[in-house]
N, C-alpha and C positions, 0 to 999 in steps of 0.2 A: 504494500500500500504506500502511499505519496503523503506524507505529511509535510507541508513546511517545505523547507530546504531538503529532507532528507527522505532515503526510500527503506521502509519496513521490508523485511523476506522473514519470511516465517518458512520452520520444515519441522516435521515431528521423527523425530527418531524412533528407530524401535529400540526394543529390550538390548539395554549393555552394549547399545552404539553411543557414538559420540559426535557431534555433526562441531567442525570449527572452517574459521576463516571469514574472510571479508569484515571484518574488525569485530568478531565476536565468537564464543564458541559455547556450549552448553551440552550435557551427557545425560543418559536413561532416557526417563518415557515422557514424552509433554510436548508443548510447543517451545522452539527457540526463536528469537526475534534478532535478526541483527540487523544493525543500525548503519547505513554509508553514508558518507556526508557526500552534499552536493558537490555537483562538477568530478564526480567518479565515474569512472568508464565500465562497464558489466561487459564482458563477453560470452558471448552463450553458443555453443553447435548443439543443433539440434538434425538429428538424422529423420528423415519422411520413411514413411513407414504405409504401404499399400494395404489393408485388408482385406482377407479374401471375402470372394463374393458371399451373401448370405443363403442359404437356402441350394446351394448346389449341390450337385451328387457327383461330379466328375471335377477329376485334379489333374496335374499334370506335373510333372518329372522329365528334367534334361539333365545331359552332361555337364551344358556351361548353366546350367539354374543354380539359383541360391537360398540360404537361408533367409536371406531378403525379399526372396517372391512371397506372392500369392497363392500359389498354388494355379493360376489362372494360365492359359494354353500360350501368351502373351508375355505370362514372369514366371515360370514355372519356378520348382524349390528344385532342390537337389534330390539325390534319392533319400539319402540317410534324415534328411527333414522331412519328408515325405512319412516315411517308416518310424520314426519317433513315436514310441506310444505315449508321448506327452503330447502327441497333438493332438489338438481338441476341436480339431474341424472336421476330421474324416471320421465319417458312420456309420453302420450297418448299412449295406447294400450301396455305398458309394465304389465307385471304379476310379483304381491311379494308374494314368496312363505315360507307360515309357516312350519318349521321344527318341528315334531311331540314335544310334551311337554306343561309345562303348564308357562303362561304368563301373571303374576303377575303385576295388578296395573289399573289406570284410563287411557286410552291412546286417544291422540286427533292428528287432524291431519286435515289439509287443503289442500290434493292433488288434485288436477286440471287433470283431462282427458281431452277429448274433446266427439264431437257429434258421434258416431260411435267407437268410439279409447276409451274405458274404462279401467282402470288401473282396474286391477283385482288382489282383495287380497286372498289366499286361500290355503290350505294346500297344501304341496310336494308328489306326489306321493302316497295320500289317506293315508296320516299320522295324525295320532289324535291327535287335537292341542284344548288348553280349555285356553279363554281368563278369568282367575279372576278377574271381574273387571268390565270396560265396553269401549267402543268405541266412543269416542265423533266425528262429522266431522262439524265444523263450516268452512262455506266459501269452495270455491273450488267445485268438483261434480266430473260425468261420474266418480265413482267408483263403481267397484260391489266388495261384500263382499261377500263370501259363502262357505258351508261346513265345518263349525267348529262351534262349542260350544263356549257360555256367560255365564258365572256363579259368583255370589261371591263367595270370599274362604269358607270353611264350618267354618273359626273360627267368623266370622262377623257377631257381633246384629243383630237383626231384630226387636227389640222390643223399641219401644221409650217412655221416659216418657213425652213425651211433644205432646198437641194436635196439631198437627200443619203438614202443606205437607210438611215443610223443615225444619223438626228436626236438631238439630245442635249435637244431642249426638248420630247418626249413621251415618252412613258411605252412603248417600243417593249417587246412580250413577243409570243411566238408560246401559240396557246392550248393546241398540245402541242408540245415540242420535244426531238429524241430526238438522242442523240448518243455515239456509240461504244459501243452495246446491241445485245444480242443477242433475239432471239426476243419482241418487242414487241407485242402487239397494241393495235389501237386501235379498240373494237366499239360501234355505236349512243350515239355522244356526238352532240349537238346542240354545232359549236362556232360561234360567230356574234360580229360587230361587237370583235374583237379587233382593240388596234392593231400587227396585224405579221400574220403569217403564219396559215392556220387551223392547218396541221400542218407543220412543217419536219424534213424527215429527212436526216441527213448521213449523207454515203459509207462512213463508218466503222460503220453500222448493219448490221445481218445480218439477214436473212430477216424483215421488217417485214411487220407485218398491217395494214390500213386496210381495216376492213370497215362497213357498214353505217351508214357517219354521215350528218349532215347537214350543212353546212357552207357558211357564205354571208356576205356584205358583210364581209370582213374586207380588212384595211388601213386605210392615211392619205392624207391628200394632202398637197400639198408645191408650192413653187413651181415646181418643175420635173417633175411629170409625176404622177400616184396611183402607188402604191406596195404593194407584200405581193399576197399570192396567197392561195386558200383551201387549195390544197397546194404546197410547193416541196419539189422529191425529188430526191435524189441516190444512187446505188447502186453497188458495187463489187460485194454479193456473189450468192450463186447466183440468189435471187427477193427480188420486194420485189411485194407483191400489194396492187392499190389493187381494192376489189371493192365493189355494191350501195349505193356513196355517192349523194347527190345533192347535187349541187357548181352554186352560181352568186351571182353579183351581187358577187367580191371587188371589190376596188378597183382588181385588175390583170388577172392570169391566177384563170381556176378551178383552173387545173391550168400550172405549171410543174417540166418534169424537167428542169432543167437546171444546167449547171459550166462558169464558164470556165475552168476546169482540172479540175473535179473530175467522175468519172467518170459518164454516163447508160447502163447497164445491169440486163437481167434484170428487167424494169418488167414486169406483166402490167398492164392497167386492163381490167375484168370487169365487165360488168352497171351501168353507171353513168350517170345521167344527167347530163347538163352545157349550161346552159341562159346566157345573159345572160353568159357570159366566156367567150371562147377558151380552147384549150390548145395548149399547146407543152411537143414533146417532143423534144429534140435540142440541142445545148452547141457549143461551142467543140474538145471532144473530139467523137472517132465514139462515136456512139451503136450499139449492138448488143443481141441481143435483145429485143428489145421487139416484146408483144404487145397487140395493141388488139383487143376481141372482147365480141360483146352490148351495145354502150354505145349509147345514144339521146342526141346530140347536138343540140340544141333553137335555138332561135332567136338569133341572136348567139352561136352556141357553135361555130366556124370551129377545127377540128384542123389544127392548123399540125405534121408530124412532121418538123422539119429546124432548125438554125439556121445558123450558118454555116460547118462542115463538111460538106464535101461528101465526104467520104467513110465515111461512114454505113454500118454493116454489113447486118443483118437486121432487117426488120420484116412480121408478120403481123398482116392487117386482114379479119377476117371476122367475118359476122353481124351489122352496125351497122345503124343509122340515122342519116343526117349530113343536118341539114334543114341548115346552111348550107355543108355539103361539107368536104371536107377536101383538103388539099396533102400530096403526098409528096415529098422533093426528095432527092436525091443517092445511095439506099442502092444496095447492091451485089446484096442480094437482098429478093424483095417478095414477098409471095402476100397474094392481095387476091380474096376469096371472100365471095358470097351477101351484100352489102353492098345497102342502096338507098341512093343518092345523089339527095337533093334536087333541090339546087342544082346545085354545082360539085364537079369530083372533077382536081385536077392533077397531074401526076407529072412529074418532072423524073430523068434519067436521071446517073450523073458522067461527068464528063468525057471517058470512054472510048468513053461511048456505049452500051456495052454492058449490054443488056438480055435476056440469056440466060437468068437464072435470074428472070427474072419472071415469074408466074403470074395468071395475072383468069381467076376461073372465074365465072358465073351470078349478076353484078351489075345493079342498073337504075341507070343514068347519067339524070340531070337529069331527075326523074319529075318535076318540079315546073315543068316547060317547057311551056309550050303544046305 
């Protein structure tokens, strides 16, 4: 305020700050008043600041965007402001849309959808967008992610000196990694040559989609053995649905479901081909539920469904193609229908011997036999 000769600035501090300067200072909680005597000069920057529009459902994400945009197809943000689950402008059933380019770095993100209303991430207008890097979503859910590319940059090791899954001299990211989310999907991303994992899902995840990607040569190597998988899955809850992917050439497994404690449940794998990497399904814990059905299994692609518990609940195996065959070892119950079997087809009974509730209806064993 203007009094006289001189000008009032008032500012209230909070708790155990101390506001001084311009010839006064004062500390805790209340108002401060300092006094300038006339013919004093104030200099103030003050930065403009754009809001985003009210009431929209669609956002927008570029390479040269910033945290100074709007979100608007005109100032777009970057991705990591985009993805911040402290923003409070994107909502159930809004779309962020990637502007064609490529998008450097590890980016993570706790956006919150709801049940039907998924925020949905995905290119503008069938523009080709390549994330270097990878996609972390801890917390949060109902997002779908789809139609674009994961990759590391081409200049990133892959080769570690040290035996170990979490070298510290490379640059280890999974190119989507999903962790304590709900209703996730994962639709038609190309993810390739990332050094860690293609997709990593932990147990604490609920009702996980993995549909329609592509996904291959992902991992490192190390002195002691390759490393990473093109999926590593873990499940506790009702379904975790891996469908119409084609998975091969990781640096270990195409497909690993497995926990040495952590739970291997409720898996479907649907319509999927898997060529140049085994898969293994089954932990240290029993494994239960798990359906295997429509998958074409290709050359080097050996379905291992056991690890080293033998006490394995249920697994269904129907309608496949296994050109190098597949092992089943220890479950309590089996139904294994309409399958052709290449190669080799094993089954291993537990302990007890009992094989009451197994069922083989209208399979061809070793059609690739003389």
């Amino acid at each position: 305020s203007v009094s006289g000769t001189s000008i009032t600035l008032s500012a209230t501090p909070t708790s155990e700050s101390t506001f001084s300067g311009w010839g006064g200072q004062c500390s805790g909680v209340g108002n401060c008043t300092v006094i300038i005597s006339a013919n004093t000069t104030i200099t103030a920057e003050f930065t403009a600041v754009s809001l985003p529009p009210a009431n929209t459902t669609e956002w927008f994400v570029s390479p040269s965007g910033s945290s100074q945009g709007n979100g608007t197809i005109n100032n777009p943000w970057d991705l990591q402001t985009a993805l911040n689950n402290t923003n409070k402008y994107i909502k159930p059933g809004n779309t962020i849309y990637l502007r064609g380019g490529a998008y450097s770095g590890n980016f993570k993100t706790g956006l919150m959808g709801s049940s039907g209303n998924s925020i949905v991430i995905k290119p503008y207008n069938s523009e080709s967008v390549v994330v270097q890097g990878g996609i972390t979503q801890e917390n949060g859910g109902y997002v779908t992610y789809r139609d674009f590319e994961i990759t590391a940059s081409p200049t990133v090791k892959r080769v570690s000196t040290q035996s170990s899954s979490s070298p510290t001299d490379i640059p280890i990211a999974s190119g989507v990694n999903l962790i304590n989310t709900n209703g996730v999907k994962i639709i038609n991303l190309i993810i390739h040559d990332v050094v860690g994992n293609g997709i990593y899902v932990n147990p604490q995840n609920v009702n996980t989609e993995i549909y329609g990607n592509i996904i291959f040569r992902n991992g490192y190597d190390a002195p002691d053995r390759l490393h990473s998988h093109n999926l590593y899955l873990q499940n506790s809850s009702p379904t975790l649905l891996v469908k119409n992917n084609i998975l091969f050439s990781a640096f270990f497994y195409g497909i690993q479901a497995y926990g040495s404690a952590a739970p291997v449940l409720n898996m479907t794998f649907e319509d999927n081909v898997v060529f140049n990497n085994e898969a293994l399904v089954g932990g240290v814990t029993s494994a239960a539920g798990i359906k295997i059905r429509n998958n074409i299994s290709g050359e080097n692609g050996m379905f291992r469904l056991y690890y080293n518990n033998k006490l394995n609940q249920d697994v269904e195996i129907s309608n496949n193609y296994f050109y190098e065959g597949l092992q089943a070892f220890w479950w309590d119950k089996m139904t294994v229908t309409n399958n052709l079997f290449y190669k080799d087809f094993e089954v291993r009974a537990q302990e007890t011997g009992d094989i009451s509730k197994y069922s083989f209806n209208n399979n061809t064993y070793n059609y690739g036999l003389p």
